[in-house]
N, C-alpha and C positions, 0 to 999 in steps of 0.2 A: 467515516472517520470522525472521532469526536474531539471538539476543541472546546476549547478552556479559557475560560477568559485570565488577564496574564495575574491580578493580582490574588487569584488560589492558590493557596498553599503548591510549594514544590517537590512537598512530602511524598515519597512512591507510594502508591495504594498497591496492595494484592489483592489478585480476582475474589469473589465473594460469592454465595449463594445468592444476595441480591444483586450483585452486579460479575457475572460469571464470563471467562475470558477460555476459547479450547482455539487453540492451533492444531491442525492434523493436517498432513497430506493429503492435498482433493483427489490425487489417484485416478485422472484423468486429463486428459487433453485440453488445454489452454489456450485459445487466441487473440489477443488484442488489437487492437485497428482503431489509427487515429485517422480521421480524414479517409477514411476506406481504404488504410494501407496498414497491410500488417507490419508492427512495431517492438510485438513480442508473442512467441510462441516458445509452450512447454509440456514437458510432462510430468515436474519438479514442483508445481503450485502448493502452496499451502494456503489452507480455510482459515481465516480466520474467523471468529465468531465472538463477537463483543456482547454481550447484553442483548436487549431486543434489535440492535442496529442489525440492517444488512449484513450478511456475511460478504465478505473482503475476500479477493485472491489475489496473494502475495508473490510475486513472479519473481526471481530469480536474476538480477540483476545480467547476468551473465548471457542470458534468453533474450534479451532485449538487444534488437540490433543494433547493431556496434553505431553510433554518431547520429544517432535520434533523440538524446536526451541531453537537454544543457542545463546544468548545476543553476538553481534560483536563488536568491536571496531570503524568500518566504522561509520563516518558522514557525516551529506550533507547537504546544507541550499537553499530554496526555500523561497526568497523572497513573496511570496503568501503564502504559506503553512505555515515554519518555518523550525526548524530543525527538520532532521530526524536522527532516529537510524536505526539501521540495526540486525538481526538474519541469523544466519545459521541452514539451514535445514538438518536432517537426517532424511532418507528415504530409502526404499529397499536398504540396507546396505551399503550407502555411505553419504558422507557428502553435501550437496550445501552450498557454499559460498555465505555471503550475497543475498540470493535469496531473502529475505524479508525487507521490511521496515515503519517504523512507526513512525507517527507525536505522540508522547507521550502531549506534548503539543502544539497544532497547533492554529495559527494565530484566530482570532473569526472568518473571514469571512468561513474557513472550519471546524469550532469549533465541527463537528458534528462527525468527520473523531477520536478525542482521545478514543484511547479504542480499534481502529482498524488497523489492519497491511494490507498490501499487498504485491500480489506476483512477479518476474517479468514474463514477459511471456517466456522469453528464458530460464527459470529456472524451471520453473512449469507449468503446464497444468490445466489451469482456466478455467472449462465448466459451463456455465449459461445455463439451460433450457430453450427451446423455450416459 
């Protein structure tokens, strides 16, 4: 996920041949695990694909077991994307801090991403099927 420091312009940017943004359907099987407990599985994932960063899978709010995730306080703004919010995970009987984040209402060029959160990788364990 990319952040922004707060006094950059609030201007939305659109994806760019130098900084190029594709959402698609990963079209495969999704599992997450926080603490070695599964917290979201699907078959609904979208790729997201930012510039050279990591590719992101954006899981489907819905996928996510019901009373795993509690609404944070953390913000963050992405120029490209918009704002996000953030959840904390509970899992195998502890808490993660902001491990999760979501464009609640995202930019139209990633208009496809509302509805969907993600996870980070140092906080959860994101397996996509071969």
């Amino acid at each position: 996920m990319t952040e922004h420091p707060a006094h950059e312009s609030r201007e939305p940017r659109e994806p760019s041949a130098s900084h190029p943004i594709t959402v698609v359907p990963t079209g495969r099987h999704v599992v997450v695990r926080v603490n070695g407990e599964t917290v979201a599985e699907t078959d609904s994932a979208l790729t997201l694909q930012e510039a050279s960063y990591p590719a992101v899978q954006y899981i489907p709010l819905s996928d996510v077991v019901a009373g795993r995730l509690t609404s944070s306080d953390t913000t963050s703004y992405c120029p490209y994307k918009g704002d996000a919010g953030y959840f904390h995970v509970t899992a195998g009987g502890s808490t993660v801090e902001d491990a999760v984040w979501t464009y609640r209402d995202p930019y139209p060029a990633v208009a496809e991403i509302a509805g969907y959160v993600a996870f980070y990788p140092d906080k959860a364990d994101v397996t996509v099927d071969a």
